[in-house]
C-alpha positions as semicolon CSV with decimal commas, in nm:
position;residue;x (nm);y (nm);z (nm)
1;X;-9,215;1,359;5,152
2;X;-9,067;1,019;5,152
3;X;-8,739;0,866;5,271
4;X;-8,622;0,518;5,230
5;X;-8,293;0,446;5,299
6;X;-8,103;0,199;5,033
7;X;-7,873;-0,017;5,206
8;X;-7,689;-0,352;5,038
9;X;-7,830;-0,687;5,111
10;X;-7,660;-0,907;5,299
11;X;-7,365;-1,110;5,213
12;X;-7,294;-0,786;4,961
13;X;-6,953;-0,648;4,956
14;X;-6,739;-0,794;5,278
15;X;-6,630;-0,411;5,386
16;X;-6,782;-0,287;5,726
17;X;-6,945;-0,012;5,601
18;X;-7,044;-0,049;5,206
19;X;-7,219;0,234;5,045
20;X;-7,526;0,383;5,081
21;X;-7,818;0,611;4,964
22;X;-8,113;0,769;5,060
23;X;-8,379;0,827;4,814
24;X;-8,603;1,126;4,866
25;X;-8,863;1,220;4,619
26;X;-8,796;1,614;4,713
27;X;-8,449;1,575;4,559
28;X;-8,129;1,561;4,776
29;X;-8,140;1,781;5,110
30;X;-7,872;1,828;5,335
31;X;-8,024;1,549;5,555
32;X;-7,945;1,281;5,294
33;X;-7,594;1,433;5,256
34;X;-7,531;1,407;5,668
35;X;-7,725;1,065;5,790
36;X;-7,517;0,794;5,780
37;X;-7,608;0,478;5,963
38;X;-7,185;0,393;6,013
39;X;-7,025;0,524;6,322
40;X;-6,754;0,616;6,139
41;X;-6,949;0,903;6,016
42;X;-6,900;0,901;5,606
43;X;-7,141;0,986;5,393
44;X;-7,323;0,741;5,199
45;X;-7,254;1,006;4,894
46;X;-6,895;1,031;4,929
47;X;-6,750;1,170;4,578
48;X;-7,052;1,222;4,444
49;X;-7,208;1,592;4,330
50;X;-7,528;1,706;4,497
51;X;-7,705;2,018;4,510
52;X;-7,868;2,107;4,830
53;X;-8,060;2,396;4,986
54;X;-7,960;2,554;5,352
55;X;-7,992;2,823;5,542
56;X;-7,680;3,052;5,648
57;X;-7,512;3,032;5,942
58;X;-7,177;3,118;5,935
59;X;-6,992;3,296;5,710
60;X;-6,582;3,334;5,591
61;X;-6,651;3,668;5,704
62;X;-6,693;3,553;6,037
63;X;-6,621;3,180;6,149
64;X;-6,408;3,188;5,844
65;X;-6,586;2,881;5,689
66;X;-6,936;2,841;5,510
67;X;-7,190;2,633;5,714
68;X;-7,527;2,614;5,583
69;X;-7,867;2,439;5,729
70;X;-8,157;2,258;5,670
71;X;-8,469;2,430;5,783
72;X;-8,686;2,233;6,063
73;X;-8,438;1,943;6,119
74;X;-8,269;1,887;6,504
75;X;-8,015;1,660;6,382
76;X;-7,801;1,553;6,059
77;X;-7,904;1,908;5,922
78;X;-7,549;2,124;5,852
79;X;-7,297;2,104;5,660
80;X;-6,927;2,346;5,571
81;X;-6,924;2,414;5,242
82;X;-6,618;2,509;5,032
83;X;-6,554;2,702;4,686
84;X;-6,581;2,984;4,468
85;X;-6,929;3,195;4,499
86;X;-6,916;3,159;4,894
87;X;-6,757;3,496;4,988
88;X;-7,065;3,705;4,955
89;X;-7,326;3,498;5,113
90;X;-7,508;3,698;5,475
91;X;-7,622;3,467;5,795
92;X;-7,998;3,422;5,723
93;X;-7,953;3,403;5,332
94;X;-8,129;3,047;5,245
95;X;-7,888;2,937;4,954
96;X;-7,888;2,612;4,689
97;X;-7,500;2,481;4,635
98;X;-7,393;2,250;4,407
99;X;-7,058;2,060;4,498
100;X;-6,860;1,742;4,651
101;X;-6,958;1,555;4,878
102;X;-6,607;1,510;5,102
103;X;-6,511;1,335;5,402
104;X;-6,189;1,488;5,600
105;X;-6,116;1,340;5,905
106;X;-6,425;1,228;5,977
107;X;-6,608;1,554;5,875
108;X;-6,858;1,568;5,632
109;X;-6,828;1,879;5,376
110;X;-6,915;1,957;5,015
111;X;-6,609;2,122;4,830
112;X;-6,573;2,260;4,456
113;X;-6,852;2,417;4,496
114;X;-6,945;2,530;4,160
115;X;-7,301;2,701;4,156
116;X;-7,414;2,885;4,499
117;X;-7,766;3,049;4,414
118;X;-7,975;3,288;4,638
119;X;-8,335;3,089;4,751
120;X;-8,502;3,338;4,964
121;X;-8,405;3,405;5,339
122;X;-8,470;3,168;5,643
123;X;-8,417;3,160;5,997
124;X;-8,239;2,878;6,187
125;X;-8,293;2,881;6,538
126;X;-7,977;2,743;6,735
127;X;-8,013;2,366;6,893
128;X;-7,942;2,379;7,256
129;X;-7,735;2,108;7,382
130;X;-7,606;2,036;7,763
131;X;-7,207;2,052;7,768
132;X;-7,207;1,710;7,885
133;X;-7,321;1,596;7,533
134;X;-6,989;1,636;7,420
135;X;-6,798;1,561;7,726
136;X;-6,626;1,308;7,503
137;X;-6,641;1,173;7,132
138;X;-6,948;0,911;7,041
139;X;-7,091;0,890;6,731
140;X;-7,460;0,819;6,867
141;X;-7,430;1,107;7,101
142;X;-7,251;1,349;6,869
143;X;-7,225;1,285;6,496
144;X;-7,525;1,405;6,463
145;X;-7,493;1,765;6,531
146;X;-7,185;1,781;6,281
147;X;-7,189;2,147;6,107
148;X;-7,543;2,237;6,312
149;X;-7,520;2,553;6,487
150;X;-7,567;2,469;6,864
151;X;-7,583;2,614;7,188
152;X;-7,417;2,465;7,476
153;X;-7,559;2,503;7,816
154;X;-7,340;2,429;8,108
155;X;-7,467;2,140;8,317
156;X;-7,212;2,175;8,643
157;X;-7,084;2,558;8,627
158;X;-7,280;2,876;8,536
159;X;-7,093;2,954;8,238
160;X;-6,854;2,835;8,012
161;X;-6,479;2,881;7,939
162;X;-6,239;2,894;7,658
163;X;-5,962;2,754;7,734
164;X;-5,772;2,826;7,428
165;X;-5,926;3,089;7,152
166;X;-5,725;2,846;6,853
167;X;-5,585;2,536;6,999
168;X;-5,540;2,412;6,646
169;X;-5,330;2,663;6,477
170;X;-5,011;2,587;6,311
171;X;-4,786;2,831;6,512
172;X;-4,845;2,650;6,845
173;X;-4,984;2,304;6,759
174;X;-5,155;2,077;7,003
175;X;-5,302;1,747;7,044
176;X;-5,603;1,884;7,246
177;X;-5,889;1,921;7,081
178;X;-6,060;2,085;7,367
179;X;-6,153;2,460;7,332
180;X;-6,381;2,448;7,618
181;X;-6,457;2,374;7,987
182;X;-6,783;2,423;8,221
């Protein structure tokens, strides 16, 4: 398959980061919904409806959010997904979504879903990533990996810690972000 990326020519609109597409002659995959070449991290198909195809792997049932995959792909390959249709989907199912392409705080997600279809079953194997590769926030470093399913190997302790199971909730808020330490 091809990709070409679309960008505007220069001396185009006087923004930092004017729009953008990718044009893929195997349709839209989740790939062209994630890349962005702006380190602010919005897709270049903000507000726009796509359908895509991904593979499972997390459910409402268990992260309490949809996050589907792109087969075969070690970066710009996940996405959360929001809607109606989502509640009965299984880890593993490979599923075809139509919906919004969003951007909230930063995150990339499609919302109003409004078709989820069953494509078969897949397998996504998890991305393993040193804990050091999100030490701290950079877009080169991280963006990449946004709604992938990772594991993170500890460089400088033999395991892991959570530091706080839901440092985000509304009953005891928190500026750290943090959920971890090695």
């Amino acid at each position: 398959p091809s990709h070409d990326m679309v960008l505007p020519v220069p001396g185009g609109p006087s923004n930092n980061n004017p729009l953008f597409y990718i044009v893929d002659d195997n349709g839209t995959s989740i790939y062209d919904t994630q890349y962005t070449p702006y380190s602010d991290g919005n897709s270049g198909l903000r507000d726009l409806t796509v359908t895509v195809t991904g593979v499972v792997t997390a459910t409402a049932n268990d992260l309490g959010y949809v996050f589907i995959q792109q087969e075969n792909k070690s970066a710009w390959a996940g996405i959360m997904c929001i809607g109606t249709g989502l509640s009965t989907v299984t880890q593993g199912q490979k599923i075809t979504v139509t919906g919004t392409v969003k951007e909230d705080f930063g995150m990339t997600r499609l919302e109003n879903i409004s078709s989820v279809t069953q494509a078969g079953t897949g397998t996504i194997t998890p991305l393993q990533l040193k804990d050091t590769t999100f030490t701290t926030y950079n877009y080169t470093g991280n963006e990449s990996y946004e709604g992938m399913l990772v594991t993170i190997l500890p460089v400088s302790g033999p395991k892991l810690k959570v530091v706080d199971w839901n440092c985000d909730n509304s009953v005891t808020p928190t500026t750290n972000f943090g959920e971890w330490v090695s």
